[in-house]
Every structure is written in C-alpha cells, then in structure tokens.
C-alpha positions in Angstrom: 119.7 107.6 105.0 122.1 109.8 103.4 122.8 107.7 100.8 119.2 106.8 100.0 118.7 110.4 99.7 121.4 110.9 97.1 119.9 107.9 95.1 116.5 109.3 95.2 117.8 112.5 94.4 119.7 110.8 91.2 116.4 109.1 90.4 114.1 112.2 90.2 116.8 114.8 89.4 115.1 115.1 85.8 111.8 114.5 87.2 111.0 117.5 89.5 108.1 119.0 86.6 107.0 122.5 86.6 103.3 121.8 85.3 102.9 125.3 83.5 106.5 90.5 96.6 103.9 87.6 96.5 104.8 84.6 98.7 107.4 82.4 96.5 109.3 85.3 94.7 112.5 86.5 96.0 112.2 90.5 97.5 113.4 92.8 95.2 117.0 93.8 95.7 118.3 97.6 96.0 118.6 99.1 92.8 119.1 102.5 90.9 117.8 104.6 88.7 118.7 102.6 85.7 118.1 99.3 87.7 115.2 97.3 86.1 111.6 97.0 87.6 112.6 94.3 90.7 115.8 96.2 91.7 114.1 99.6 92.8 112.9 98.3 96.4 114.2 100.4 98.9 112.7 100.3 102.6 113.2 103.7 104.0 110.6 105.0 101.1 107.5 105.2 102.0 105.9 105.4 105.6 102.7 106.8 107.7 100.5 109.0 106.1 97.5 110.9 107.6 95.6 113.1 105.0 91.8 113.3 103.7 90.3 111.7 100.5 88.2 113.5 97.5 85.1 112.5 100.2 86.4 114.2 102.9 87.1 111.1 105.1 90.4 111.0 107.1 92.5 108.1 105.8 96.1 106.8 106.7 98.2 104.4 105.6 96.1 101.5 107.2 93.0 102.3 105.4 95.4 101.1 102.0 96.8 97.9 103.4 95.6 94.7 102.5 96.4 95.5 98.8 98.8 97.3 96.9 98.8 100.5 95.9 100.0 103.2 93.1 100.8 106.4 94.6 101.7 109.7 92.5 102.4 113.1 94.0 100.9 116.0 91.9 98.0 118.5 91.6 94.8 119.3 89.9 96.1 122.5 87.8 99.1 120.5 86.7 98.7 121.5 83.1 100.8 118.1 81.5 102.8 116.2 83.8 100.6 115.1 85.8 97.4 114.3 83.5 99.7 112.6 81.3 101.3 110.5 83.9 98.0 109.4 85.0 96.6 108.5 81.3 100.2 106.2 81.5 99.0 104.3 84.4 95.0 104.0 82.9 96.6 102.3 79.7 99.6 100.3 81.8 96.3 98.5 83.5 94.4 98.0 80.4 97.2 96.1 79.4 97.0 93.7 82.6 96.5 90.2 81.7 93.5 88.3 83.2 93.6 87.7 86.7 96.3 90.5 87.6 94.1 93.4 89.4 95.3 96.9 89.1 96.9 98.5 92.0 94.7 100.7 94.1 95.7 104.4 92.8 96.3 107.5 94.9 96.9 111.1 94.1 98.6 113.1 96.8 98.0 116.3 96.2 100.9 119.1 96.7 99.1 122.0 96.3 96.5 121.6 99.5 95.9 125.6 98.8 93.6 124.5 95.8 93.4 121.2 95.7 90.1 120.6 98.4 88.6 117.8 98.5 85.4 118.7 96.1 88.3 120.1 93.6 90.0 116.2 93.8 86.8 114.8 93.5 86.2 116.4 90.4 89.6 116.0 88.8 89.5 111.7 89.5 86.3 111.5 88.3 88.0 112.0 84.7 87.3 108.6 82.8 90.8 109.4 81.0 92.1 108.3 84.1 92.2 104.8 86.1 88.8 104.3 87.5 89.7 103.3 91.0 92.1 106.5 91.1 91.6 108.5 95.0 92.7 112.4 95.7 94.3 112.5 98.8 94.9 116.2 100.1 95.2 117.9 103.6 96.8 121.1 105.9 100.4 122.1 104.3 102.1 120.1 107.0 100.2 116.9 106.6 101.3 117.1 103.1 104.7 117.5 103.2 105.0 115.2 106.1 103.7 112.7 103.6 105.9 113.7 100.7 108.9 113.4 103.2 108.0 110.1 103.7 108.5 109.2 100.0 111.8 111.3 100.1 109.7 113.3 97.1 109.9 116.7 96.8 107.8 119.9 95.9 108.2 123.8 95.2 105.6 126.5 94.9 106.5 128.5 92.1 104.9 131.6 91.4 103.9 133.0 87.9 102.0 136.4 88.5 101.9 136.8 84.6 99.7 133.5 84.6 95.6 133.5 85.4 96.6 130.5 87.9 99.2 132.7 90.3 101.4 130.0 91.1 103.0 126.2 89.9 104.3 123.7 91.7 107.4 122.0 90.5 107.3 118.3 92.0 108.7 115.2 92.3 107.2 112.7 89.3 107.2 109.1 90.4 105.2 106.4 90.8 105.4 104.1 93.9 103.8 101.1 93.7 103.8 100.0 97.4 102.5 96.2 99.0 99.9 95.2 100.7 101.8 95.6 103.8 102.5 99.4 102.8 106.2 98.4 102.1 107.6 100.0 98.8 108.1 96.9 95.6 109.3 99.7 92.9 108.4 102.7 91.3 108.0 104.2 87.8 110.6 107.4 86.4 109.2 109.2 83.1 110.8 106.8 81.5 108.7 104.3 81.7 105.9 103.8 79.3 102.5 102.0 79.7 104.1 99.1 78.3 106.8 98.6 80.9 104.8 99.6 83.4 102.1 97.1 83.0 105.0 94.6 82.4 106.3 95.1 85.5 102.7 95.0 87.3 102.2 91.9 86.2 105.1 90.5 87.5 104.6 91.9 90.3 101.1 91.5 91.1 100.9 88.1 89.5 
C-alpha cells in the first residue's frame, strides 16, 4: 500500500486545486502517471462508500454496480476546477460514438459543511454539465472515509478576506470504475475531452 500511495501521490501532486474491462479484453495492467489510458488500473483504489445523493437518499457503492461509473471529488463553490473538469467530461461523452453509453457520473462532495443535498441538487442540474451527473455528500467522516478509499485527498483552506470564508484544496481526478465497482483508469488534468472520450470508448465499447 505504501507504494500505491507514493504513485498516487506522484499522480495528483500537481492536481490538489485550490478553487479560489468488457469480457474479451485483457485487464488493464499497473501503470503511472504518464502510463496511457489501459495502464492506470490499480485495485487498492477505490472501495465502500456510504454517503447521500442530491435527493437525500442514502446510497453505497452497490446502488452504482451493474454499470460503470465516473467519479470526481470536488464542491459546489469550486470557482474553476471543478466546473471546468465537469464541462471536460459533458463534451468527452458527446464525443462517444454510437452504441458506447456514458458512464454514470458522481460528484463527491468535500465540503459536506455547504454542500447539502438541495445545494448538490441545484449545482448538477447545470445543463453545462453531463445530464446523468449525481451529488453525493454526507457527515465529515462519511466523506473522508470515501475519499480515503480513492487514496484522494482534501484541505480546508480558509480565506477570511473572501465573501465564501473558506476553500478547499482537493485531489482532481477522474475514476472511471466498472460495473463491478473495481477501478479501469482514471483522468489527470491532462487529459482533454478528446482523450478522454477516446479512452471511454475503448473502454466501454
């Protein structure tokens, strides 16, 4: 695990953002950073989740299984991160060829202070983003129990000077996990809506 941990760490070292396989394929091997779209599989991220949606419903990891699924860590008063990640993954899947479904999407949010679920509902409603996009929130520990899972990683920061109060500096990756909840790749800031629906549909297909 220690090891994992450094290569995550590698992976999102740039990333933490102050916003102020199908049957037939061979499984992805380990990869890095740098490693292209099927080399980022890496089984110790990703794991159980229990946290409540933009409707107030308690969901888990099983209520997502059966299909894959996008997940991004982040928050509603994320200024540009975060928005702009998710307008990435809206034009990655209206790039999708016929046949290949998008991913279902999920925002966990880090900031559970703010981010209730009438505040999620509000913020996934935005038709800038991808239609079938969830906010996922819950208590502080719930949270970061689910961030730990996905080794990501968030701060408070406060800004007094600011109208907000506070920031969060997080973690910003996408993991696209299976069906089974097992983790295929994931997305750096690198990645544009071009690689990332190439990757989808190799993935997906």
């Amino acid at each position: 695990m220690a090891d994992l941990r450094l290569i995550a760490a590698a992976a999102a070292s740039t990333l933490l953002a102050a916003c102020g396989g199908p049957s037939g394929r061979e499984a992805p091997d380990h990869g890095g950073a740098v490693a292209g779209c099927m080399t980022r599989a890496y089984p110790e991220i990703g794991g159980p989740i229990s946290l409540v949606n933009q409707a107030g419903e308690r969901v888990t990891e099983e209520t997502y299984k059966g299909h894959p699924t996008l997940i991004y860590f982040g928050f509603t008063y994320c200024p540009d991160v975060c928005p702009t990640t998710l307008v990435t993954v809206k034009r990655a899947y209206d790039r999708l060829p016929d046949g290949v479904d998008p991913p279902q999407t999920l925002l966990i949010s880090v900031d559970p202070e703010r981010d209730t679920p009438e505040a999620l509902a509000q913020y996934v409603a935005s038709k800038a983003f991808p239609a079938n996009l969830q906010g996922l929130t819950g208590t502080p520990e719930e949270v970061r129990a689910a961030a730990d899972a996905f080794l990501a990683d968030y701060s408070r920061i406060d800004q007094p000077e600011s109208q907000s109060e506070y920031s969060m500096d997080h973690t910003s990756l996408l993991y696209l996990m299976d069906k089974d909840w097992k983790l295929m790749t994931f997305f750096t800031h690198e990645d544009t809506d071009e690689t990332i629906a190439s990757c989808l549909a190799e993935q997906l297909k």
